[in-house]
C-alpha positions as CSV (number, residue, x, y, z in Angstrom):
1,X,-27.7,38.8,-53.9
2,X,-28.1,42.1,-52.8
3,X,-26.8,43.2,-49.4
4,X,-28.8,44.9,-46.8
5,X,-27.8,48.2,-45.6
6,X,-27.1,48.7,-42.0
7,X,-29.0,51.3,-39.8
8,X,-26.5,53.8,-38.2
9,X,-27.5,55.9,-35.2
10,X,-25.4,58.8,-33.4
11,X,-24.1,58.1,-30.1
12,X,-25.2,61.8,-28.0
13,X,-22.0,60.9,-25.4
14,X,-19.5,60.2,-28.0
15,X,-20.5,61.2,-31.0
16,X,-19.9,58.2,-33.1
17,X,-21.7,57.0,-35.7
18,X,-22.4,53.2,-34.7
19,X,-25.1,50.5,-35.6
20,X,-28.3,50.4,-34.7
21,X,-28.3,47.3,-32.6
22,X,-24.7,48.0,-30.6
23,X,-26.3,51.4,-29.3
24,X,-29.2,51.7,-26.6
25,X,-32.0,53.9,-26.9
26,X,-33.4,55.9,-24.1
27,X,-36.9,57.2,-25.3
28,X,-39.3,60.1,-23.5
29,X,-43.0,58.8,-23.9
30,X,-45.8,61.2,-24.9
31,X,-47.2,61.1,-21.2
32,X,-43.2,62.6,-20.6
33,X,-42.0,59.5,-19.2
34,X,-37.9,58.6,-19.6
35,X,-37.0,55.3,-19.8
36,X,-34.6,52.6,-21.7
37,X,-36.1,50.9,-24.9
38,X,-35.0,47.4,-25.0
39,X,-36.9,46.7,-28.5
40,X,-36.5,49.8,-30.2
41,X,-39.7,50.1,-31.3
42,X,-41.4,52.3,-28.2
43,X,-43.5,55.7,-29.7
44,X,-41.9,58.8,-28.5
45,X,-38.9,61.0,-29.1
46,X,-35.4,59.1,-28.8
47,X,-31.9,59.4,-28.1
48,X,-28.9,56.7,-28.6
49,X,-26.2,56.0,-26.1
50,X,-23.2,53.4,-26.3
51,X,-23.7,50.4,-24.0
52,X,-21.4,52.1,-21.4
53,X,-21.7,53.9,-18.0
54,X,-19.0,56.0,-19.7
55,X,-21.0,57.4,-22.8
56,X,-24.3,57.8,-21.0
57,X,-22.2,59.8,-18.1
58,X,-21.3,62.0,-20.9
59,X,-24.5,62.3,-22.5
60,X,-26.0,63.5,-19.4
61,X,-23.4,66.0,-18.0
62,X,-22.8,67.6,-20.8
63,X,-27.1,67.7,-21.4
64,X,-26.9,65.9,-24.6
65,X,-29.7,63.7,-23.4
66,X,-31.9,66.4,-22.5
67,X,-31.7,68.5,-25.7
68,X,-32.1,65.3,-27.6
69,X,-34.9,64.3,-25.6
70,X,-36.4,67.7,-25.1
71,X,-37.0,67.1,-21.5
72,X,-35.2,67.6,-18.3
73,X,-33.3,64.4,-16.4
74,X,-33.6,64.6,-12.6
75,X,-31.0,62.8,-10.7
76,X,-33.5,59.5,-10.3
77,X,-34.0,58.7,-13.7
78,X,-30.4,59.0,-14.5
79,X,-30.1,56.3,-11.6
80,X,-32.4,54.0,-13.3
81,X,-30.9,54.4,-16.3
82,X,-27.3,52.9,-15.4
83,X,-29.4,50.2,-13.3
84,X,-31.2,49.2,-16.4
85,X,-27.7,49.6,-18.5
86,X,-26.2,47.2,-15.9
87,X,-28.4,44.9,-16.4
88,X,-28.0,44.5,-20.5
């Protein structure tokens, strides 16, 4: 039987290559919205993160998220963010 090859996704806080299903995406919709994609599946631009408050803290202080994104990340939707992270 053939095995099935495992999607790996860059981490923008640490760096690490992880799979797909371990790492969160956080997608900008066309209309320019930010927001946490629980399916994976949303249209738009995209970004992974680690499931931690540490990694995403990272990702957005060093702007990793922005340039990935293309967008900028006001103070409120980095909020949201960790809420919705908290609540994986």
């Amino acid at each position: 039987m053939k095995t099935r090859k495992i999607p790996m996704r860059m981490c923008v806080g640490c760096r690490e290559m992880k799979e797909k299903r371990s790492l969160l995406r956080v997608v900008k919709s066309p209309e320019g919205e930010v927001s946490v994609d629980r399916v994976g599946k949303a249209p738009g631009r995209g970004a992974y993160v680690c499931r931690s408050k540490a990694c995403l803290e990272r990702a957005v202080k060093q702007r990793q998220l922005e340039r990935a994104l293309e967008t900028r990340i006001d103070e409120a939707i980095f909020k949201r963010l960790t809420e919705e992270m908290d609540g994986d």
